[in-house]
Structure formats: structure tokens, C-alpha cells
Steps between C-alpha positions, in 0.01 A plus 500: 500500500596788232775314395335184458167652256731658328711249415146245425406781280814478286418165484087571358675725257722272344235241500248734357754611188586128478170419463382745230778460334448124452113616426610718231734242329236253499273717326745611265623153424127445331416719182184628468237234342726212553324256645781194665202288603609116455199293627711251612719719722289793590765735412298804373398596804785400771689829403226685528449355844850511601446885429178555668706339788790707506266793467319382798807473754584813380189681633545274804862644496376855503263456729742412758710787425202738583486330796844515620436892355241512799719368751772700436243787508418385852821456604538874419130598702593263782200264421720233425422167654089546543207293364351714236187337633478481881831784556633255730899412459608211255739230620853514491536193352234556198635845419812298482394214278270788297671861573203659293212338672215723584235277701611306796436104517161526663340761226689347203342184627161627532500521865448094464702359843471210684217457791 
């Protein structure tokens, strides 16, 4: 499981430097005071949401990196695998389809299960 964090944290790096990057053109691209509002298009303000946006997925980006930070820190303390919540062990296959979960199904679904 190492292997595979690391290797979907390469992957939130490149994302994240991708994404500011893109951010940082966009606002560059517009000089100060210049206002590219066409009323008919809308213009003006789809770079400005386009950067907002990229800014966005970034923090979403680093977010998951601090979480695969955590998992690799429980890999290391042998805590690995348990619901932050209820301490009971995650599922193979959802550590598999999300090696950087921390709640199992049943608390990450709000203990909501079928009667």
C-alpha cells in the first residue's frame, strides 16, 4: 500500500503545480484595471472563474496529499487500515479503490444501513 500512496501522491503534486500554474497564468493574462466584460459574452468574469476553479482543485489537491501524508504516517505506527471513527478495520476493497481513506463505509455513511 506504500507503493501505491506514494505513487497517488506524485500524481496530487503534479496536479497541484498544474493547477496553480494555470491559476497564475490566468491572472497574469489580465492587467490590473482591465475590465474584458462583453455583455453579450460574459467574458469578464469566466477567467476569473476559471481561476477561482483551478485554485479550488488545488486545495482539493492538497488536501488529499495530507491525507495520503496520514496514511503513510499510519502505515509507519501500524494504525493503518482503522476507522478513525469506530477503530474498527476498513475493507480491503475500499482501501483499494481509496488507499487514503480514514472512515470505514458505515461511519463515512453516517452509520445510515439498511433495516
Amino acid at each position: 500500500m506504500r507503493e501505491a500512496l506514494l505513487k497517488e501522491r506524485t500524481i496530487y503534486e503534479e496536479q497541484v503545480e498544474a493547477l496553480k500554474d494555470e491559476a497564475e497564468s490566468l491572472a497574469l493574462e489580465r492587467e490590473p484595471g482591465d475590465v474584458q466584460f462583453d455583455e453579450e459574452s460574459g467574458e469578464g468574469g469566466t477567467a476569473s472563474l476559471e481561476r477561482e476553479l483551478d485554485l479550488s482543485l488545488s486545495a482539493q489537491a492538497l488536501e488529499a496529499i495530507h491525507l495520503i501524508d496520514d496514511a503513510l504516517d499510519g502505515i509507519d505506527k501500524g494504525t493503518y487500515g482503522l476507522c478513525d471513527s469506530c477503530h474498527k478495520p476498513i475493507s480491503k476493497a475500499r482501501l483499494r479503490a481509496l488507499p487514503y481513506a480514514r472512515l470505514c463505509i458505515e461511519c463515512k455513511s453516517g452509520g445510515l444501513h439498511r433495516h
